[in-house]
Residue frames as qw, qx, qy, qz and C-alpha x, y, z in Angstrom:
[[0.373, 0.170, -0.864, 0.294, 113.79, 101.34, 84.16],
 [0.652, -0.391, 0.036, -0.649, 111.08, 99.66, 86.71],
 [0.925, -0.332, -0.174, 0.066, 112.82, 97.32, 88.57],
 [0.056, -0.817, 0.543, -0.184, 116.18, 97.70, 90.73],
 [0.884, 0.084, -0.457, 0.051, 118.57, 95.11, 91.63],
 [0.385, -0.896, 0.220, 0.025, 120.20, 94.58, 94.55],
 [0.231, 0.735, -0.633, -0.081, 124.21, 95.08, 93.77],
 [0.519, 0.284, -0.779, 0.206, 125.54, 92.07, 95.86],
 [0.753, -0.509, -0.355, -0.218, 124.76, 89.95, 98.96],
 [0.580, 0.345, -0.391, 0.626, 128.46, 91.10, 99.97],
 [0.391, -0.870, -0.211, 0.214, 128.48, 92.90, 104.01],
 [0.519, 0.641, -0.237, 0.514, 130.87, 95.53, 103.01],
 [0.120, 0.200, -0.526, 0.818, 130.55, 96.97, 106.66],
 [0.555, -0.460, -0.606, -0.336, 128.61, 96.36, 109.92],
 [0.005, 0.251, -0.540, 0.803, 128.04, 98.16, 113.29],
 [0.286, -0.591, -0.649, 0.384, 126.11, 98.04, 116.34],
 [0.140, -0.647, 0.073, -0.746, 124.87, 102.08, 115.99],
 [0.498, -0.300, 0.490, -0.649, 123.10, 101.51, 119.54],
 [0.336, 0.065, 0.913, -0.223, 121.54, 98.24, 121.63],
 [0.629, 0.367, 0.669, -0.147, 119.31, 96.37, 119.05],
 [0.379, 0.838, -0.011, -0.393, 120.16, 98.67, 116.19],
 [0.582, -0.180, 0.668, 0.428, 122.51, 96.74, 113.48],
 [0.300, 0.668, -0.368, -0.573, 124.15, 98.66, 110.24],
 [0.698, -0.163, 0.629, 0.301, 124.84, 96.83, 107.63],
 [0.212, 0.719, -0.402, -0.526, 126.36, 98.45, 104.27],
 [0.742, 0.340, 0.562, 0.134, 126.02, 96.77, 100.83],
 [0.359, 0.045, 0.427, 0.829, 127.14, 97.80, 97.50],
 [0.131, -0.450, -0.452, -0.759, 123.74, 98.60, 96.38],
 [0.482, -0.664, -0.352, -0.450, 121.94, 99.31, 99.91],
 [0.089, 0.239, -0.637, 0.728, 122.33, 100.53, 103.43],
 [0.632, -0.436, -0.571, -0.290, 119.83, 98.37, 106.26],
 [0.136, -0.379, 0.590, -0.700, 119.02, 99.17, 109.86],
 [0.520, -0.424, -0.713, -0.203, 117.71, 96.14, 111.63],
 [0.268, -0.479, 0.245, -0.799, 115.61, 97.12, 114.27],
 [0.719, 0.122, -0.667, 0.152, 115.37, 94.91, 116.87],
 [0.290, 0.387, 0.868, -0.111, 112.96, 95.06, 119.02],
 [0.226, 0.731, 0.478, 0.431, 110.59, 97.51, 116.47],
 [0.363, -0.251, -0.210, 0.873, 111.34, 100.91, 116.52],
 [0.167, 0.772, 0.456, -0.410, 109.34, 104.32, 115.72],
 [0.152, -0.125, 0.435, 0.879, 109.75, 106.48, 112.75],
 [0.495, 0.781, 0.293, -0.241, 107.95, 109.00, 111.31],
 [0.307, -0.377, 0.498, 0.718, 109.52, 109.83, 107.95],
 [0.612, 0.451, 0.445, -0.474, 108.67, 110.79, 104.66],
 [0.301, -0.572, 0.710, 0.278, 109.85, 107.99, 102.79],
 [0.540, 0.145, -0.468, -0.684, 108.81, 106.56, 99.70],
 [0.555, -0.199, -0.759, -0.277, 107.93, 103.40, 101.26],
 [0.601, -0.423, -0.647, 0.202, 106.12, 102.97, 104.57],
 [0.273, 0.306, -0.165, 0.897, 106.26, 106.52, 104.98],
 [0.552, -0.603, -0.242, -0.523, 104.28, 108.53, 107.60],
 [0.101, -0.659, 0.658, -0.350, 104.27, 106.76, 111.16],
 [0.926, -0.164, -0.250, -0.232, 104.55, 103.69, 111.98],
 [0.781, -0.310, 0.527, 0.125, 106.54, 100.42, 113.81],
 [0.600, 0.709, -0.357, -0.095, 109.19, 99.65, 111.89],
 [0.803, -0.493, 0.299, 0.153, 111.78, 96.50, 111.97],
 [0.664, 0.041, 0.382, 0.642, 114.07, 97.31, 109.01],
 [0.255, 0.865, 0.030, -0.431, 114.82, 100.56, 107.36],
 [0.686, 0.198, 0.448, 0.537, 116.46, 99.89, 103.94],
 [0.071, -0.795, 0.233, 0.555, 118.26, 102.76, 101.98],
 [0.794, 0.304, 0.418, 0.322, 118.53, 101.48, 98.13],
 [0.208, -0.422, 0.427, 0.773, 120.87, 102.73, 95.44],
 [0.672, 0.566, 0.473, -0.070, 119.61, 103.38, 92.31],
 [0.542, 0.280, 0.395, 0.687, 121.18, 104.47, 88.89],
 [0.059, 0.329, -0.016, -0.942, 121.09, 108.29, 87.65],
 [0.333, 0.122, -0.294, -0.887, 118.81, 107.04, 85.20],
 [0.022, -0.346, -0.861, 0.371, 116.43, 105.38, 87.32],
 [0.363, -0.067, -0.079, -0.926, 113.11, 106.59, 86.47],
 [0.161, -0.225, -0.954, 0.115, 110.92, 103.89, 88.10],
 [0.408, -0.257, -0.191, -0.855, 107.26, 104.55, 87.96],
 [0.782, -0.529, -0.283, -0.167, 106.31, 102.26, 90.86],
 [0.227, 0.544, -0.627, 0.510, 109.36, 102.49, 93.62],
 [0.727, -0.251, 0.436, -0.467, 107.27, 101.34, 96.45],
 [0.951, 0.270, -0.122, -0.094, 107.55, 97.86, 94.20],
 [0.732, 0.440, -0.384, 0.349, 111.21, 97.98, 94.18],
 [0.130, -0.441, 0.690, -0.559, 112.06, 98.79, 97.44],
 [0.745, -0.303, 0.387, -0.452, 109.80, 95.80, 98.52],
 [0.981, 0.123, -0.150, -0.012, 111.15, 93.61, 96.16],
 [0.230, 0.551, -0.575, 0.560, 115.24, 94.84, 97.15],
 [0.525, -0.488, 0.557, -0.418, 113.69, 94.16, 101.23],
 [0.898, -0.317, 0.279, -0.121, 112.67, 90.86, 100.36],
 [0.722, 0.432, -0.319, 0.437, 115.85, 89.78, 98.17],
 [0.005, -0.597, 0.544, -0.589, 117.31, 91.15, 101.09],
 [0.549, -0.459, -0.698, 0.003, 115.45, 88.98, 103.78],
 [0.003, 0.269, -0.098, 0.958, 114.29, 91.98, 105.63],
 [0.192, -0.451, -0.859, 0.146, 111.66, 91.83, 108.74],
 [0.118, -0.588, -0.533, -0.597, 108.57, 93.76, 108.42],
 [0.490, 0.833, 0.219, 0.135, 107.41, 96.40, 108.20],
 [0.589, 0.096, 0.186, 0.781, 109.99, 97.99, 106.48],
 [0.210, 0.913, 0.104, -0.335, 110.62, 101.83, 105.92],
 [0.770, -0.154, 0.265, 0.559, 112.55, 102.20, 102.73],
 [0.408, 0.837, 0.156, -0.331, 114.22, 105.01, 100.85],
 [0.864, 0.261, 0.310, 0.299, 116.52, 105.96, 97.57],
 [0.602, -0.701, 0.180, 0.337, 118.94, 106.87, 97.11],
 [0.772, 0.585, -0.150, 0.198, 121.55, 107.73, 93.16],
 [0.151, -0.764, 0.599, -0.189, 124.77, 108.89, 95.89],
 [0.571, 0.340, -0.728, 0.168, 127.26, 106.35, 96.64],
 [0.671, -0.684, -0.120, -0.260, 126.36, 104.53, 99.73],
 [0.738, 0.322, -0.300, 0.511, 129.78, 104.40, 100.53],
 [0.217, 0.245, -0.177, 0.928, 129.57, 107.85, 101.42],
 [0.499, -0.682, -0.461, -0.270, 127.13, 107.58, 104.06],
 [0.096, 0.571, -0.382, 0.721, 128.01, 110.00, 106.45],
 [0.614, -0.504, -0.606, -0.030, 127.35, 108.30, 110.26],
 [0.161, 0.381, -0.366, 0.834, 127.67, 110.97, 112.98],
 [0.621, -0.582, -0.524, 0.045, 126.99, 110.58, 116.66],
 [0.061, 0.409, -0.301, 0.859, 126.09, 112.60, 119.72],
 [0.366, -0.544, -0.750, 0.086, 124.18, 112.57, 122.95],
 [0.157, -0.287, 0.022, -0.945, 121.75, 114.99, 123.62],
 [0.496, -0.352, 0.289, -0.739, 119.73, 115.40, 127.23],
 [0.637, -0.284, 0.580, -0.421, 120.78, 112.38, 128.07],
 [0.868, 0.266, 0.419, -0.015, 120.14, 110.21, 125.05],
 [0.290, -0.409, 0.577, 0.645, 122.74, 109.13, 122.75],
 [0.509, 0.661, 0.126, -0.537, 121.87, 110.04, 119.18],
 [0.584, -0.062, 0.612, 0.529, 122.95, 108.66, 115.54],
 [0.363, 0.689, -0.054, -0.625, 122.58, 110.36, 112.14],
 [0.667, 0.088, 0.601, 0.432, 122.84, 108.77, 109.06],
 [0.155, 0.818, 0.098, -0.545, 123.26, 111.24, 105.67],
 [0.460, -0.136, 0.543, 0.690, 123.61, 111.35, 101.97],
 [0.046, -0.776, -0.048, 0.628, 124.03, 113.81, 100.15],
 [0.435, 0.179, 0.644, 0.603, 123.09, 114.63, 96.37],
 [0.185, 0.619, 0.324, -0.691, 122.14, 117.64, 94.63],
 [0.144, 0.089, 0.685, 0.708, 121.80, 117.04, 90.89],
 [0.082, -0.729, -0.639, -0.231, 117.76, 118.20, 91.58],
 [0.283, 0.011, -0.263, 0.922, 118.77, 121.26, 93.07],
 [0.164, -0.647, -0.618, -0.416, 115.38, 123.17, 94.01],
 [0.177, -0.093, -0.623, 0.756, 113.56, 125.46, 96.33],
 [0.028, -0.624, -0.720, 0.303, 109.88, 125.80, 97.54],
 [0.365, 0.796, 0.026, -0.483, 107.60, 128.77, 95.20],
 [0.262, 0.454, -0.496, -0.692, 109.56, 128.05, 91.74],
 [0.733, 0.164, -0.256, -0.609, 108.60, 125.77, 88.83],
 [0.905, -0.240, 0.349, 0.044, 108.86, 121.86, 90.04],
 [0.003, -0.665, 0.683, 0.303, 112.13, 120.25, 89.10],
 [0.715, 0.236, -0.601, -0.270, 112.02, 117.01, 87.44],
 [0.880, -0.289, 0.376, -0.026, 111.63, 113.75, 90.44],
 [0.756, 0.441, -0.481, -0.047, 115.11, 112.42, 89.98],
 [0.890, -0.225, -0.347, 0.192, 117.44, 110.02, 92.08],
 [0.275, 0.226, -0.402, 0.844, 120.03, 113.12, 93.47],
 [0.449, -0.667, -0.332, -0.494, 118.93, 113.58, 96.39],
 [0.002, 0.520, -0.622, 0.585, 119.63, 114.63, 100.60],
 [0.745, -0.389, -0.419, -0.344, 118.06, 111.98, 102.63],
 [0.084, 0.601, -0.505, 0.614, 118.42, 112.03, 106.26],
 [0.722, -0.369, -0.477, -0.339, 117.76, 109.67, 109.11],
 [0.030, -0.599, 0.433, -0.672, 117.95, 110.34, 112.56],
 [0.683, -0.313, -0.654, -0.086, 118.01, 107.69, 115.54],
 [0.367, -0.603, 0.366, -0.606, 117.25, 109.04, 119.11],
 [0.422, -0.098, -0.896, 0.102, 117.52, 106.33, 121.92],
 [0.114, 0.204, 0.675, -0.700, 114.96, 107.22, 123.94],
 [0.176, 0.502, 0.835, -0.143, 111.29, 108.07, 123.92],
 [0.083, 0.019, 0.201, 0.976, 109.91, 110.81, 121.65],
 [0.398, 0.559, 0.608, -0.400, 106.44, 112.35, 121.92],
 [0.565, 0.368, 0.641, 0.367, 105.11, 112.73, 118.64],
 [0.044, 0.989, 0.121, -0.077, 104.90, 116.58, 118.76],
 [0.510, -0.541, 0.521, 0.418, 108.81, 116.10, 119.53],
 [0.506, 0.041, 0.653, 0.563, 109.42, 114.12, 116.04],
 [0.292, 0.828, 0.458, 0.139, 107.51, 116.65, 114.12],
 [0.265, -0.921, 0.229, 0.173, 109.77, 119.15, 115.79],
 [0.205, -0.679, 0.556, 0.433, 112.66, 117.87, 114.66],
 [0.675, 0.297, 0.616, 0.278, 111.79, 116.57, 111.33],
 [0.185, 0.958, 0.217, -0.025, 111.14, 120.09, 110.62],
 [0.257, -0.865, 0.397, 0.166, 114.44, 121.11, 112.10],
 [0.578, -0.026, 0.669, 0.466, 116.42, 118.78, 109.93],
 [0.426, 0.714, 0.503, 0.234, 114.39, 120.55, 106.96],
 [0.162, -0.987, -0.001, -0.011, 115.45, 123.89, 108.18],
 [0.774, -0.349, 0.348, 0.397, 119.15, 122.64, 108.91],
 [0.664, 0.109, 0.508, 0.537, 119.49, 121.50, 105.29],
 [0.264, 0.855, 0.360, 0.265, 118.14, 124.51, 103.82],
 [0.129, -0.968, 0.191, 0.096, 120.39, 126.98, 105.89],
 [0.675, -0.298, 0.578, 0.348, 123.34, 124.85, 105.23],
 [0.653, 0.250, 0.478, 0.532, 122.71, 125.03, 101.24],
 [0.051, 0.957, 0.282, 0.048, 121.65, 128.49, 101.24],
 [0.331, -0.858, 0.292, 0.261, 125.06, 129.92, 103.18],
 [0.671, -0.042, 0.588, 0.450, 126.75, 127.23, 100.30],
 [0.099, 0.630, -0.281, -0.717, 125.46, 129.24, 97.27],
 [0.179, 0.196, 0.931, 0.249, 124.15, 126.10, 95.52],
 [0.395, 0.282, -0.264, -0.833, 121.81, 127.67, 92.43],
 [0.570, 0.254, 0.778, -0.071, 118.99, 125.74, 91.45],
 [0.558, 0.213, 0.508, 0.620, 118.64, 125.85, 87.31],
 [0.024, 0.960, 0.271, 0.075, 116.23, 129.30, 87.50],
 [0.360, 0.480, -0.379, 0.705, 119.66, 130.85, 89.25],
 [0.411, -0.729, 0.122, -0.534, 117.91, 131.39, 92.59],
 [0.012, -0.418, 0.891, -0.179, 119.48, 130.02, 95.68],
 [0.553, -0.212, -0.767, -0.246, 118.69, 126.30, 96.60],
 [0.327, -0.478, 0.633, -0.513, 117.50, 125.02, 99.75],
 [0.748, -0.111, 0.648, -0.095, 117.05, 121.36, 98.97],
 [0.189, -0.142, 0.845, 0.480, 115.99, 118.89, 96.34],
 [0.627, -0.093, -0.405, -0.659, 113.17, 117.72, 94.53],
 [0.822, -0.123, -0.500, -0.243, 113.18, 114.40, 96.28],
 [0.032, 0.348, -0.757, 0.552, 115.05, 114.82, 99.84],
 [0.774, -0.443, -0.283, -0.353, 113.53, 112.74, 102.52],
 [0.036, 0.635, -0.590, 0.497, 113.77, 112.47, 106.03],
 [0.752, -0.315, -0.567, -0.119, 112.94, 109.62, 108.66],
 [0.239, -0.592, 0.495, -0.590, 112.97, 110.04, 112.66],
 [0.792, -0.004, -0.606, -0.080, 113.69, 107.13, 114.98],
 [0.065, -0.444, 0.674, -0.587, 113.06, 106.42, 118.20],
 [0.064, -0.034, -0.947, 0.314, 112.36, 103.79, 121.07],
 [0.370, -0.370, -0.636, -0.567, 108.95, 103.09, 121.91],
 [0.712, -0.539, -0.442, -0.088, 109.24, 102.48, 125.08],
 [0.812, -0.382, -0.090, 0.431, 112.19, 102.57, 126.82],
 [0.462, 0.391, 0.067, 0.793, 114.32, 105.40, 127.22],
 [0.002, -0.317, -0.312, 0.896, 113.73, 109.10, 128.40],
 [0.322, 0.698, 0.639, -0.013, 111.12, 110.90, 127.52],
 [0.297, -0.035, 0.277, 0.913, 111.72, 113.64, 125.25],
 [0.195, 0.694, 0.501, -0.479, 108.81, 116.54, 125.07],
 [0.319, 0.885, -0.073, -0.333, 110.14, 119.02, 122.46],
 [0.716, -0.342, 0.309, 0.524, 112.80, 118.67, 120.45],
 [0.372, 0.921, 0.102, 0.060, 113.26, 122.22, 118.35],
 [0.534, 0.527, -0.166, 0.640, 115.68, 124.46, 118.02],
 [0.053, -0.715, 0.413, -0.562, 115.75, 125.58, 121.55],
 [0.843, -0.481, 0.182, -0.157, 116.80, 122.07, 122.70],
 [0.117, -0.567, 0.760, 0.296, 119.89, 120.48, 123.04],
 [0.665, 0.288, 0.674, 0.143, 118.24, 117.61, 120.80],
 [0.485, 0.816, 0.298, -0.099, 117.47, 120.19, 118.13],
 [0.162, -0.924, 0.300, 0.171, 120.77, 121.84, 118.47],
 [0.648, -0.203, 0.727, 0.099, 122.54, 118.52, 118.18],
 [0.528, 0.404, 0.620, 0.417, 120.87, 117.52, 114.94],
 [0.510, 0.854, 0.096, -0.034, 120.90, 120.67, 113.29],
 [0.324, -0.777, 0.530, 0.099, 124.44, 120.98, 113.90],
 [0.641, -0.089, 0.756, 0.098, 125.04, 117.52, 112.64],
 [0.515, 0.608, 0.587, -0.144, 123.36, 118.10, 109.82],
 [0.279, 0.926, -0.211, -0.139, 125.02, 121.45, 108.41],
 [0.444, -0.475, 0.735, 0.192, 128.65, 119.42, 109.63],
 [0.639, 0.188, 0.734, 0.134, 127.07, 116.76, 106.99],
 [0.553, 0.769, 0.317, 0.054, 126.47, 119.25, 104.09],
 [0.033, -0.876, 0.432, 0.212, 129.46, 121.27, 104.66],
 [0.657, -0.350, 0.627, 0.229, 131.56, 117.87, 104.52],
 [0.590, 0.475, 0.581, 0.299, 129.89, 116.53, 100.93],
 [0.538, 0.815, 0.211, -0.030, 130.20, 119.85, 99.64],
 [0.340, -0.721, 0.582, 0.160, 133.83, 120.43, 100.70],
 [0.525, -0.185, 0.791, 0.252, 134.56, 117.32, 98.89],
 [0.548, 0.684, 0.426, 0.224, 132.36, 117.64, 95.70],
 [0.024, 0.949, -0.113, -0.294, 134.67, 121.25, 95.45],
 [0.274, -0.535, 0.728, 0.331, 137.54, 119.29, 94.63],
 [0.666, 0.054, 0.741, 0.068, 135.84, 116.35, 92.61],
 [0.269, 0.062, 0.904, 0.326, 134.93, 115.66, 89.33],
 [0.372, 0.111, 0.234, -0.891, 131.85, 117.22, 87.95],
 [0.517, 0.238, -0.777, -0.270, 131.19, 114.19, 85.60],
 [0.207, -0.019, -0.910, 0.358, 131.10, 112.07, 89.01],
 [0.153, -0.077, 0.551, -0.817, 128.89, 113.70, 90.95],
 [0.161, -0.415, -0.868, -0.222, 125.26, 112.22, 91.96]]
């Protein structure tokens, strides 16, 4: 398959996260307009790296999505979407339903998370690559204020680190038996203000920004796996 569709032109659901920032849930895709352009580094199959960004698009895709250009389909999904450039966009086989949105305000700035959670690639850094499929953890984090770029590096890591202690203490085996500590295809994206706002110097693990989102983070893997304990195994993405 080398082309996605998007599900439906239906808003299922739409928030204000923060001042210019506007959710807006689809069947087949979850969009942040940004409004005026926001930062993000992230490393997301489209528009990944850093750049200005005025839409971040989250597509669904099928389990048996094996698209051999994605960067195509997520640009055709933005513009079927009428999406304003540039776009950052990733993908996503989990139900966007179950997008986990969790907020906090740390040193001053109020903070959003967005999270879903899929582990059908189960994996972990030294064994043999897993197959690139569509399960997958993809995280995106929106600070309102000003990050220096040493800062988002800091806590892109720490989101990496998060998820990994979070699946480790879970006990999630990747197919070798060893424990996991991600996916094959997680990706993460950091967002913040360009201008306006505090400034924010660090944000590791010995700030209350870092603290905040790793916290948030484990809270977000504990949740999905708590619920995948009970589910279906048939379901699961």
């Amino acid at each position: 398959m080398s082309a996605v569709a998007v599900a439906s032109d239906e808003v299922l659901d739409r928030a204000e996260l923060l001042a210019g920032v506007r959710y807006e849930r689809r069947a087949g895709s979850v969009v942040l307009r940004l409004d005026p352009a926001w930062q993000v580094l992230s490393s997301a199959v489209l528009g990944g790296g850093r750049r200005h960004a005025r839409s971040l698009l989250h597509l669904h895709v099928p389990l048996t999505y094996r698209g051999d250009r994605p960067e195509r389909d997520l640009r055709a999904a933005a513009r079927a979407l009428d999406l304003g450039g540039p776009v950052v966009g990733l993908m996503t086989a989990v139900d966007l339903a179950r997008t986990q949105i969790l907020s906090g305000v740390a040193e001053g700035c109020a903070v959003r998370v967005l999270v879903t959670v899929g582990l059908r690639n189960a994996s972990r850094p030294g064994e043999r690559p897993v197959p690139a499929g569509p399960g997958t953890i993809n995280a995106m984090v929106l600070v309102d204020g000003r990050l220096r770029e040493a800062a988002a590096v800091e806590l892109a890591a720490l989101l990496a680190e998060a998820k990994a202690a979070a699946l480790v203490e879970s006990g999630l085996r990747t197919p070798s038996g060893a424990r996991a500590s991600g996916t094959s295809t997680d990706a993460v994206a950091v967002l913040w203000r360009p201008t306006a706002g505090r400034e924010l110097r660090h944000a590791g693990a010995a700030t209350e920004l870092g603290a905040l989102a790793g916290a948030i983070i484990g809270a977000a893997i504990g949740t999905e796996l708590e619920r995948r304990s009970g589910a279906d195994e048939g379901g699961r993405a």
